[in-house]
LOTORPA-821836 format. One line per 10 residues: for each residue y, x, z of C-alpha. Coordinates in nm, 2 decimals. Last residue first. Layout:
BEGIN
Y/X/Z; ...
END
This chain:
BEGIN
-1.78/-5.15/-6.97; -1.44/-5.07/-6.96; -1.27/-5.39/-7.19; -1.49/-5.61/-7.12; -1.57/-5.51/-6.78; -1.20/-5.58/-6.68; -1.13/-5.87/-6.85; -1.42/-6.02/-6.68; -1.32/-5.84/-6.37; -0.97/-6.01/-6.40
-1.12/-6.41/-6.47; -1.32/-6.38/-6.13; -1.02/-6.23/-5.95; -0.80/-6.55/-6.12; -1.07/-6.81/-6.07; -1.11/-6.68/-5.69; -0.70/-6.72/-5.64; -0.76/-7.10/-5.76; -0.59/-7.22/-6.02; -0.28/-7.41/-5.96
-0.31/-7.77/-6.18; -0.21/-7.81/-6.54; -0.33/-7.49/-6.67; -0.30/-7.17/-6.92; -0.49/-6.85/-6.91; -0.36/-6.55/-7.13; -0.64/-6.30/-7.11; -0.51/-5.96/-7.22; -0.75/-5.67/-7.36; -0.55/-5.33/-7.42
-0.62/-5.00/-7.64; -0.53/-5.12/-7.96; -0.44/-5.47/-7.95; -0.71/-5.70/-7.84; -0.63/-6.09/-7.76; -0.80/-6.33/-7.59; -0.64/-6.70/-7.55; -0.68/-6.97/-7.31; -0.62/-7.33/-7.31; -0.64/-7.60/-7.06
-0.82/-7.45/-6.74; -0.86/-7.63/-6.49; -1.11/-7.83/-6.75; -1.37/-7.86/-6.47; -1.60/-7.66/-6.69; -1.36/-7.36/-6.71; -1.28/-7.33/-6.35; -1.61/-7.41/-6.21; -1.78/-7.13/-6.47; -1.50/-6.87/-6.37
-1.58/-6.94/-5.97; -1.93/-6.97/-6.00; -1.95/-6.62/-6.15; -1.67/-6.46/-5.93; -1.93/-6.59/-5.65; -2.25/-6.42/-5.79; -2.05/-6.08/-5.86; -2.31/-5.87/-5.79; -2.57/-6.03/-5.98; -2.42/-5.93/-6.28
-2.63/-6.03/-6.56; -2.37/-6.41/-6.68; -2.05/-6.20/-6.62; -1.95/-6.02/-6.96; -2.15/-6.29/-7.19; -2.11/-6.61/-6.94; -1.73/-6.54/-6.97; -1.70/-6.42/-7.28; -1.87/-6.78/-7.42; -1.68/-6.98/-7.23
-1.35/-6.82/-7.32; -1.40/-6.84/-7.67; -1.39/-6.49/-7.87; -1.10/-6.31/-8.01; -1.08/-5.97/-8.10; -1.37/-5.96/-8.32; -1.48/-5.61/-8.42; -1.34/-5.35/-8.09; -1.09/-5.19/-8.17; -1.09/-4.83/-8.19
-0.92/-4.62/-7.92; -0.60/-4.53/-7.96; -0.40/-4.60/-7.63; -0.63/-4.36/-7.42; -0.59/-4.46/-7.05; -0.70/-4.83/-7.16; -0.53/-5.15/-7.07; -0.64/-5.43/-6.90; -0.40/-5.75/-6.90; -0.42/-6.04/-6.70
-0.17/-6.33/-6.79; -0.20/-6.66/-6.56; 0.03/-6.96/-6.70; 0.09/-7.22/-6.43; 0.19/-7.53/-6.66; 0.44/-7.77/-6.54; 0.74/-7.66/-6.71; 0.62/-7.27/-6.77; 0.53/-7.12/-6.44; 0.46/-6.77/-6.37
0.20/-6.53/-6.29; 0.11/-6.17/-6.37; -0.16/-5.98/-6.36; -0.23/-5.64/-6.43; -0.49/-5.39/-6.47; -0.50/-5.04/-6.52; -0.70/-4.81/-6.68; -0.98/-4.47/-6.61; -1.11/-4.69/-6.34; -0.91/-4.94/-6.19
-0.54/-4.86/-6.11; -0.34/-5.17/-5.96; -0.07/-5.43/-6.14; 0.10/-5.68/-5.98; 0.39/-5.82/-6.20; 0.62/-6.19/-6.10; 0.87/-5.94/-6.02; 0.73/-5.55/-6.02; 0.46/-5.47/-5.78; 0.32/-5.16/-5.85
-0.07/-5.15/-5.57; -0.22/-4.77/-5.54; -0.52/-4.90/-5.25; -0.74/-5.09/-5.39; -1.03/-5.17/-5.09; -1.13/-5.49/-5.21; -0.88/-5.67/-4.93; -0.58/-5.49/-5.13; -0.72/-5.69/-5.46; -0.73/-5.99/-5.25
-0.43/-5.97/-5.08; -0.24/-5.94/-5.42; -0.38/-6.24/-5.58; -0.27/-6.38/-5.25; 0.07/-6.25/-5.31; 0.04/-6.37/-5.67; -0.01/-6.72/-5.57; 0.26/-6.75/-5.35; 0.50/-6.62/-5.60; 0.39/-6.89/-5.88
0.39/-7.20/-5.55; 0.74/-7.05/-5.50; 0.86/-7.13/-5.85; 1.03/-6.87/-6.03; 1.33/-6.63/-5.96; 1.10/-6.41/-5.85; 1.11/-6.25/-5.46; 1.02/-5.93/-5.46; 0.68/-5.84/-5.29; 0.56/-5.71/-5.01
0.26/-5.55/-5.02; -0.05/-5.77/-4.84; -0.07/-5.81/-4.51; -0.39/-5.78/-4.28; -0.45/-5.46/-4.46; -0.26/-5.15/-4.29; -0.26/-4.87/-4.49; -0.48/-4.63/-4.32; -0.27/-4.34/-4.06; -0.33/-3.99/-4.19
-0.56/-3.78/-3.91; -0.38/-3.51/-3.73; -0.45/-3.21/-3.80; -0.12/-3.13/-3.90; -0.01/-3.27/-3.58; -0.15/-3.03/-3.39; -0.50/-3.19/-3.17; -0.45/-3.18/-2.80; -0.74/-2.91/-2.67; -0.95/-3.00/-2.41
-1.21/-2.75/-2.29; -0.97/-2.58/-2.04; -0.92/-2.93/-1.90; -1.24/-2.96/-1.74; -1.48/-3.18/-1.85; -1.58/-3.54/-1.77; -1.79/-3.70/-2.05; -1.77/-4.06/-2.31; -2.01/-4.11/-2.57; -2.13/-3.84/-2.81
-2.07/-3.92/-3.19; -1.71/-3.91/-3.12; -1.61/-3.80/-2.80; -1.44/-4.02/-2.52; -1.28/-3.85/-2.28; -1.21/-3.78/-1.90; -1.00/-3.52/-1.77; -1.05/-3.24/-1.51; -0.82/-3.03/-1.35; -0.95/-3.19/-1.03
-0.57/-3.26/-0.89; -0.49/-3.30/-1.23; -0.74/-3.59/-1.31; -0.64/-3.72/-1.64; -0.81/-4.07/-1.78; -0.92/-4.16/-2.13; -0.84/-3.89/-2.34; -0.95/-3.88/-2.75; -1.19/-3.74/-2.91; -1.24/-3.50/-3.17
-1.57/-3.26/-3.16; -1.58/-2.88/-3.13; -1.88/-2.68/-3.11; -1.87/-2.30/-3.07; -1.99/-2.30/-2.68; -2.07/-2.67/-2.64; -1.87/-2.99/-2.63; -1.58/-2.82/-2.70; -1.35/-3.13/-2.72; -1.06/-3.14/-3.01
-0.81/-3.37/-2.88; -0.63/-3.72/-2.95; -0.42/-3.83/-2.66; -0.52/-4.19/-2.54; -0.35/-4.10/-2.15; -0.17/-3.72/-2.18; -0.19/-3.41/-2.26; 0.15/-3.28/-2.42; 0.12/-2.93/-2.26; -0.18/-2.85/-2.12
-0.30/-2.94/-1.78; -0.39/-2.67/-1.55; -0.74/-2.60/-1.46; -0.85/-2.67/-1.09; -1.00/-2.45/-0.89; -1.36/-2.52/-0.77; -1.50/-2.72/-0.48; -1.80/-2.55/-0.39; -2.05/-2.26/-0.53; -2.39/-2.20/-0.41
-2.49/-1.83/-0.29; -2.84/-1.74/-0.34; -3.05/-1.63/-0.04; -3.35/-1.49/-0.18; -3.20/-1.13/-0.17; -3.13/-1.17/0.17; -3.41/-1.25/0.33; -3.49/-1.60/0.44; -3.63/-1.72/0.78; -3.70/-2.08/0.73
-3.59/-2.39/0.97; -3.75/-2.70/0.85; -3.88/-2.82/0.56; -3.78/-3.18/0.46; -3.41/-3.05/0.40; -3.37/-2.68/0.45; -3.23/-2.50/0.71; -3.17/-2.11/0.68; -3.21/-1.86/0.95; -3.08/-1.58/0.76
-3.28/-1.29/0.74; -3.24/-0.89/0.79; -3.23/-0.89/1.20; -3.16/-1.28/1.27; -2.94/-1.50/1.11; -2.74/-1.79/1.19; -2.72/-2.18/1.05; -2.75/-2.12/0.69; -2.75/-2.49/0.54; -3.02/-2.58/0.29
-3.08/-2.63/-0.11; -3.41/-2.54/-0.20; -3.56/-2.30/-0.50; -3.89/-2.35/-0.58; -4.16/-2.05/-0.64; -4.51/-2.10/-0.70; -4.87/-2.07/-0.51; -5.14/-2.31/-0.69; -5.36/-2.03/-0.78; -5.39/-1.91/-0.44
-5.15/-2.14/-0.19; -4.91/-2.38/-0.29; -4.53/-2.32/-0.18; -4.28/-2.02/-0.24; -3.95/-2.02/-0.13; -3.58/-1.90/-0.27; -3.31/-2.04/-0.07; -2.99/-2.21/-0.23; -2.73/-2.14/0.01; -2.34/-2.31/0.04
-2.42/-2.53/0.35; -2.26/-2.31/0.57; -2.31/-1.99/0.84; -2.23/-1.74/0.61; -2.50/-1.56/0.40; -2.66/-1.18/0.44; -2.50/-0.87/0.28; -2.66/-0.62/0.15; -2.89/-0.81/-0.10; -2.64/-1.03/-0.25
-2.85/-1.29/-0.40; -2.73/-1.42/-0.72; -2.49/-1.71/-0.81; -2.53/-2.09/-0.73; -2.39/-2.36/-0.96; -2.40/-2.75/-0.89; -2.19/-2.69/-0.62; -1.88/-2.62/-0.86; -1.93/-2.66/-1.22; -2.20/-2.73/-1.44
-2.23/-2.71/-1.82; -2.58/-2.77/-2.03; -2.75/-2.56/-2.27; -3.12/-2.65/-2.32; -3.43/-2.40/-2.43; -3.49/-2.28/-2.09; -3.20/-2.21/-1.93; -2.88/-2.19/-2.07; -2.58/-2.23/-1.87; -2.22/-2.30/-1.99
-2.01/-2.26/-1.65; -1.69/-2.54/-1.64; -1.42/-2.41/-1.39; -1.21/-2.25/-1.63; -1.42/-2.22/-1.95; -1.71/-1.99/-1.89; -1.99/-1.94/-2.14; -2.30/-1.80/-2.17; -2.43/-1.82/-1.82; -2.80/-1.75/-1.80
-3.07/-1.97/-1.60; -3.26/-2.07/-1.31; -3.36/-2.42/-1.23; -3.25/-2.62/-0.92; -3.44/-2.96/-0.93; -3.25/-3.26/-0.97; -3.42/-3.37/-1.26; -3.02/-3.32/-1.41; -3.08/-2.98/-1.35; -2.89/-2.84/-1.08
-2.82/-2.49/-1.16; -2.92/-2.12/-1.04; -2.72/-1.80/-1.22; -2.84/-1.46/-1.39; -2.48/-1.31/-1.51; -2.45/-1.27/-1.88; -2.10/-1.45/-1.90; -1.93/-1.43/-1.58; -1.99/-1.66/-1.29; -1.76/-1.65/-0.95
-1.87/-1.71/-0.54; -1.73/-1.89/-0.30; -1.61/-1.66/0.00; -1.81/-1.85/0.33; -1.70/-1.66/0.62; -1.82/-1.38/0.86; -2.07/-1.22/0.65; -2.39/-1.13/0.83; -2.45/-0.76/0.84; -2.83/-0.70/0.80
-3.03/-0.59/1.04; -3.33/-0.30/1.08; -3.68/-0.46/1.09; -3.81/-0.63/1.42; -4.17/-0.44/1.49; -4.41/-0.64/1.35; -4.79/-0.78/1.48; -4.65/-0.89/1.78; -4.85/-1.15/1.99; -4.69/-1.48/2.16
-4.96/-1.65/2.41; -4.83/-1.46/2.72; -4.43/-1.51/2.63; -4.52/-1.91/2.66; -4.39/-2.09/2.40; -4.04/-2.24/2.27; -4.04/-2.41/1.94; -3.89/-2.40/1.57; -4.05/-2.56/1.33; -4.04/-2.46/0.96
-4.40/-2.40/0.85; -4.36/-1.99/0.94; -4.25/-2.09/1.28; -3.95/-1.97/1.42; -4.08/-1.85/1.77; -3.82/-1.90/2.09; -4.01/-1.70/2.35; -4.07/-1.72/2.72; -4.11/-1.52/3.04; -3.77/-1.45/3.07
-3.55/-1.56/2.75; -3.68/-1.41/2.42; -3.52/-1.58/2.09; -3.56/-1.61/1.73; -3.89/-1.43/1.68; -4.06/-1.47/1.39; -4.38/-1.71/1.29; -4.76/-1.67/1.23; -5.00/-1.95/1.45; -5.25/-1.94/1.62
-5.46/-2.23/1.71; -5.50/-2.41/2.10; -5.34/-2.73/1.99; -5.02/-2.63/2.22; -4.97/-2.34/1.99; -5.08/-1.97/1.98; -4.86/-1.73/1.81; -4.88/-1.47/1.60; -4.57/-1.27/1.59; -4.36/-1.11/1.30
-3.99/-0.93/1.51; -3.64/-1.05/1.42; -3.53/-1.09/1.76; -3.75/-0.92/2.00; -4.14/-0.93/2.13; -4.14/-0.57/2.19; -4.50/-0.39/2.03; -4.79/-0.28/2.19; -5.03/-0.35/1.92; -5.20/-0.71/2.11
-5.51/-0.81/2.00; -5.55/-1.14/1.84; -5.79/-1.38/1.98; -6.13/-1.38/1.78; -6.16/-1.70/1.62; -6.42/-1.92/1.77; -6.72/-1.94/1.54; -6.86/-2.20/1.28; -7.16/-2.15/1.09; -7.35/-2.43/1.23
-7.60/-2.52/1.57; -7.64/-2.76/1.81; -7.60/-3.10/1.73; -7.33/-3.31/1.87; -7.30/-3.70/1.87; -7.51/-3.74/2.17; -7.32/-3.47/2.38; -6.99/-3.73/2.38; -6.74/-3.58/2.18; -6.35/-3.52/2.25
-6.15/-3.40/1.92; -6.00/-3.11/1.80; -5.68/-3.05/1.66; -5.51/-2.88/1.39; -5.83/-2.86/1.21; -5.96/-2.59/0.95; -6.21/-2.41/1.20; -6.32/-2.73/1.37; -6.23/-2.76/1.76; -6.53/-2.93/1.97
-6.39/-3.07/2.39; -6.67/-3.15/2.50; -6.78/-3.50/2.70; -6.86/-3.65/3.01; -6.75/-3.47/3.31; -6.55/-3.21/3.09; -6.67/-2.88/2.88; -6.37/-2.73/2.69; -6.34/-2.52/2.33; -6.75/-2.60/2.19
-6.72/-2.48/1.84; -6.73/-2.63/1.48; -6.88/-2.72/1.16; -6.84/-3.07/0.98; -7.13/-3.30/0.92; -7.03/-3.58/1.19; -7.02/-3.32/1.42; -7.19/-2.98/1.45; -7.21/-2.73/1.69; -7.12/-2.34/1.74
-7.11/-2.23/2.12; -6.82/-2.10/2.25; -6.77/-2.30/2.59; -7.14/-2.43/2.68; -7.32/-2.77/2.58; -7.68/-2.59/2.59; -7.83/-2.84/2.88; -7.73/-2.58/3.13; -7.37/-2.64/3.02; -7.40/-3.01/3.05
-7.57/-3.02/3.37; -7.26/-2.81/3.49; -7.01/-3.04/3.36; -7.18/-3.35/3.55; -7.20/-3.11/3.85; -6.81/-3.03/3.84; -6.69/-3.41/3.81; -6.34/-3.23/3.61; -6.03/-3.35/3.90; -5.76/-3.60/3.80
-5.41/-3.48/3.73; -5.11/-3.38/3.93; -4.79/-3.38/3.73; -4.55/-3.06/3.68; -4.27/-3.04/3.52; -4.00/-3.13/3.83; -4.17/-2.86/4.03; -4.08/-2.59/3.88; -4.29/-2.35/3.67; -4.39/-1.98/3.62
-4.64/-1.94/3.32; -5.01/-1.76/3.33; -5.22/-1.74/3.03; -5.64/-1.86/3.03; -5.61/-2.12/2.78; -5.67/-2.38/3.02; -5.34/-2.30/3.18; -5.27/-2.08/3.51; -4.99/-2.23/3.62; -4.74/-2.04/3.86
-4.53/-2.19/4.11; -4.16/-2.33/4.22; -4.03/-2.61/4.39; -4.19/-2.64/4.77; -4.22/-2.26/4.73; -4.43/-1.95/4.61; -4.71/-2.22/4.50; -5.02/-1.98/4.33; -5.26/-2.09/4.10; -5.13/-2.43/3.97
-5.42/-2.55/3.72; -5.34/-2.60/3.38; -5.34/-2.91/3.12; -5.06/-2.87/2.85; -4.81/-3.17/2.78; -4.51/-3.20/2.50; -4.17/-3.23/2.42; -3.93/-3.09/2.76; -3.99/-2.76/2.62; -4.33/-2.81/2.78
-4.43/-3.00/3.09; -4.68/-2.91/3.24; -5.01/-3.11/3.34; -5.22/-3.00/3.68; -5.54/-2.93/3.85; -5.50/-2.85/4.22; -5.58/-2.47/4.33; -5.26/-2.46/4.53; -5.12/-2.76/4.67; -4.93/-2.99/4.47
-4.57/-2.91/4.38; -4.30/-3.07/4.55; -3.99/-3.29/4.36; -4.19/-3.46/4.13; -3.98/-3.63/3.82; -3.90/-3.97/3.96; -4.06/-4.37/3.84; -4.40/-4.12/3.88; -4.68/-4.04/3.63; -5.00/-3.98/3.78
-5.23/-3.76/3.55; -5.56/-3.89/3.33; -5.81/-3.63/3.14; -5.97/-3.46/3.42; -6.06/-3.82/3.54; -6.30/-3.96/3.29; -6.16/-4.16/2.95; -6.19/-4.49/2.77; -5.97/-4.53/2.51; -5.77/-4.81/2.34
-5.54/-4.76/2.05; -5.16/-4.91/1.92; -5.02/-4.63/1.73; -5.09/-4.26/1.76; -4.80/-4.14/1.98; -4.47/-3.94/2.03; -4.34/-3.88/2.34; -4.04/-4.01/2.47; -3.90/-3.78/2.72; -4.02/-3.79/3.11
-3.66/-3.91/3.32; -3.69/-4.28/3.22; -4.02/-4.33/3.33; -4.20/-4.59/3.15; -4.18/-4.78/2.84; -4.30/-4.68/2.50; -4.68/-4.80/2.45; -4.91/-4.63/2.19; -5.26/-4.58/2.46; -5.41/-4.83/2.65
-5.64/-4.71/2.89; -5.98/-4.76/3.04; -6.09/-4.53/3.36; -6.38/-4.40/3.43; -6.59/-4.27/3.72; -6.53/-4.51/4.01; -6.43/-4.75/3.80; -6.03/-4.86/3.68; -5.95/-5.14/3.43; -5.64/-5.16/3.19
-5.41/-4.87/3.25; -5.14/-4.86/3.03; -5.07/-4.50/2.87; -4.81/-4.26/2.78; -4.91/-3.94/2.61; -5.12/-3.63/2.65; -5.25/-3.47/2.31; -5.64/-3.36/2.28; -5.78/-3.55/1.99; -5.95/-3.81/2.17
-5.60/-3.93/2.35; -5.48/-3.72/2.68; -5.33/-3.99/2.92; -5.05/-4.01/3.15; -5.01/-4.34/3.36; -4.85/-4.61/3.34; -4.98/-4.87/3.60; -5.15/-5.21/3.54; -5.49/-5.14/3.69; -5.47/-4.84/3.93
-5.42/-4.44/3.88; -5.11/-4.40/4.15; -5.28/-4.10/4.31; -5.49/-3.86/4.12; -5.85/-3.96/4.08; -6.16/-3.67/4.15; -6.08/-3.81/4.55; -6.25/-4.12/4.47; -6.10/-4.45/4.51
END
């Protein structure tokens, strides 16, 4: 094997690899030449003591030395000699290629790395790698393939950032990454330049301080200091991540601003009307708003055109601006996202887990750790205080509800929860709602609403001295009028009489022998109003006269007609004296309770209509 190959590389072994696009992971080996090796690249097992690194699925690669390193069963124990090309461990996450420049023991070095900074290491995270074929690379650089120059691939702009045995290493000016090219798919040429490295203003790289960092994929980033420790620097990054890097690739462009006191516990904060307040919107989306009413722990909030109540974490109050958060979940963090036209604000729920100079490290879900300032750190509520129940509240109490500021409904309780100091009710016209108990109100008893007559019985009546088929029939007589709604029923005897109208009518029934004899009577409010020219008609004929148009009374029709034609009825007489109309109805068998209604609205419209 040539010496350009680090030990261990040999069909079947795990090895480490850097993919296409520049990131070292895990590989298979799967056939070895003198020149090139072919890898298999997405598999998990191998060393226990490297961390798992994450990959780009199952692919296959096939790759020169410089870009393959041994990868023991135990981390390294000795560094390789000086002047060997190496892979560090970073932050225990990721890879960077180097090449150990100076070896002051058995266990510890310096790295020079391909980015040109220097970093002290240990032994246990570094890995020998393969060696660059140096003629190959120079061919390539006297062909026109050199570091810095501007090329283009597969139509997209971009610069030369590494020259290997084989291929070039091309980074694109709105890329995370670059990618590994053969010369043939290059062209010379494009607009593309290498950024100009930023320059450094002399400024301590300290808590609190703006830097611009580079990352692992060679591009500088903007972040803040959280951390310094020796030779390297914890950087919050602007997008989130947090991440240890190199002191030597961390520039200041901000001197750490003065800090701001940190309060030491969590004190929930309170809502008065006219204070500018956060809520959750139903969309789940925190919304800004104004409180316009408070009733115990229930906040009225308008915002936009809707009025809604909220309570406890739902709720966050204003920004204190002298005074940065408590470590806690209770923070909704003000943020802006988009970029240009597209920028806006959102407002995030996260957890403040420290803070550093004026901000509060704040960690948000599906974004990362963000430096917040103080006065976009609004304080959410928590579990409020509960109301106390008022007297006489109780399971199925009827109440007065304000559903809104101003707007009371009736309703009646369902459930109590004191240890909430909430109840929950049913409102009529609105479904059923939790509130808190300094919205419930028990209705007074004058308010109360009068209790309906109950209708599945009809008014007692005195027992008659008659038959008991006679009495039977007028209670059902007197269902039936109570069933239509009538409400002022005198019962006297064998009597049931009800207002109507500007009258009264009656009926009575008793039993003569064998004969039922029905006697309905409607009489006038005014005794002296004229008679009316022929006081007595035949039955048939007032019947179909006074009933025959009214569709409405389609079954009293059928009834009176049945009755009449069937001979139920055996004689009947009309009679008109002054003011009052009275239908005596006489019959062998017990008429029906329809033929008596049927026969009472005759009278009825008669005499009224």
């Amino acid at each position: 094997m040539p010496q350009r190959w680090p030990a261990g590389v040999r069909k079947g072994a795990t090895v480490l690899a850097e993919t296409s696009r520049g990131f070292w992971l895990r590989a298979s080996v799967l056939s070895v030449d003198d020149d090139e090796v072919r890898v298999r690249f997405g598999i998990s097992e191998g060393a226990e003591w490297l961390p798992t690194l994450v990959g780009f699925g199952d692919t296959f690669e096939t790759i020169t030395p410089e870009r393959v390193a041994s990868l023991p069963d135990v981390a390294p124990g000795v560094l390789p000699v000086e002047g060997s090309p190496v892979v560090v461990l970073w932050d225990r996450k990721r890879f960077h290629p180097g090449v150990l420049v100076r070896r002051a023991s058995d266990r510890d070095g310096v790295v020079r790395y391909d980015e040109g900074d220097e970093h002290a290491v240990i032994a246990s995270d570094v890995l020998p790698r393969g060696r660059v074929d140096v003629e190959a690379a120079e061919r390539l650089r006297a062909a026109g393939w050199r570091e810095g120059v501007s090329v283009r691939a597969d139509g997209h702009d971009g610069w030369i950032a590494a020259v290997g045995s084989r291929a070039l290493f091309v980074r694109y000016a709105r890329a995370s990454h670059g990618v590994w090219h053969p010369p043939d798919q290059l062209a010379l040429g494009g607009a593309a330049r290498p950024p100009e490295p930023p320059r450094s203003r002399g400024l301590v790289a300290e808590p609190g301080a703006r830097v611009i960092a580079r990352w692992v994929d060679r591009v500088h980033y903007l972040g803040a200091v959280r951390a310094v420790e020796g030779s390297s620097v914890e950087v919050a990054w602007d997008d989130g991540s947090v991440e240890w890097v190199p002191a030597a690739r961390v520039v200041v462009t901000e001197s750490a601003p003065p800090s701001i006191p940190q309060a030491s516990s969590v004190e929930l904060p309170t809502f008065a009307e006219g204070a500018d307040v956060l809520v959750l919107a139903v969309s789940g989306e925190w919304t800004r708003g104004r409180v316009v009413a408070v009733r115990g722990a229930d906040v009225c909030v308008e915002h936009g055109r809707v009025r809604s109540w909220a309570r406890g974490k739902h709720l966050a109050a204003a920004p204190l601006a002298s005074l940065l958060p408590a470590r806690g979940p209770h923070v909704v963090v003000e943020m802006r996202e988009g970029r240009g036209k597209r920028a806006h604000v959102v407002y995030r729920a996260g957890r403040v887990t420290g803070a550093i100079a004026n901000r509060a490290e704040v960690r948000v879900a599906d974004a990362g750790t963000s430096l917040i300032d103080a006065a976009s750190s609004w304080r959410r509520g928590g579990a409020p205080i509960a109301s106390a129940v008022p007297s006489g509240l109780e399971h199925g109490t009827r109440v007065l509800v304000e559903r809104l500021p101003g707007d009371r409904v009736r309703g009646r309780v369902l459930k109590i929860r004191a240890d909430e100091g909430v109840a929950r009710v049913e409102l009529e016209g609105h479904g059923r709602a939790t509130v808190d108990l300094a919205r419930v109100h028990p209705v007074p008893e004058i308010d109360a609403p009068r209790p309906a007559p109950p209708r599945s019985e009809p008014p007692a009546v005195p027992e008659p001295s008659d038959d008991e088929g006679a009495r039977r029939l007028l209670r059902l007589v007197a269902l039936a009028w109570t069933g239509g709604g009538y409400r002022d029923l005198a019962i006297d005897g064998r009597t049931v009489a009800l207002d109507v109208d500007a009258g009264e009518l009656s009926c009575e029934v008793r039993v003569d022998g064998d004969t039922f004899v029905v006697e309905l009577t409607a009489a006038r409010a005014i005794d002296d109003a004229p008679p009316v020219d022929g006081v007595s008609v035949r039955l048939a004929r007032f019947f179909r006269s006074m009933l025959g148009g009214r569709a409405e009374d389609v079954d009293a029709i059928a009834a009176a007609d049945h009755a009449w034609a069937s001979g139920i009825a055996r004689a009947a007489t009309v009679a008109r004296a002054g003011g009052a109309l009275t239908l005596v109805v006489r019959s062998d068998d017990e008429p029906s309770v329809a033929s008596i209604v049927a026969w009472a609205r005759a009278v009825h419209a008669r005499l009224f209509e």
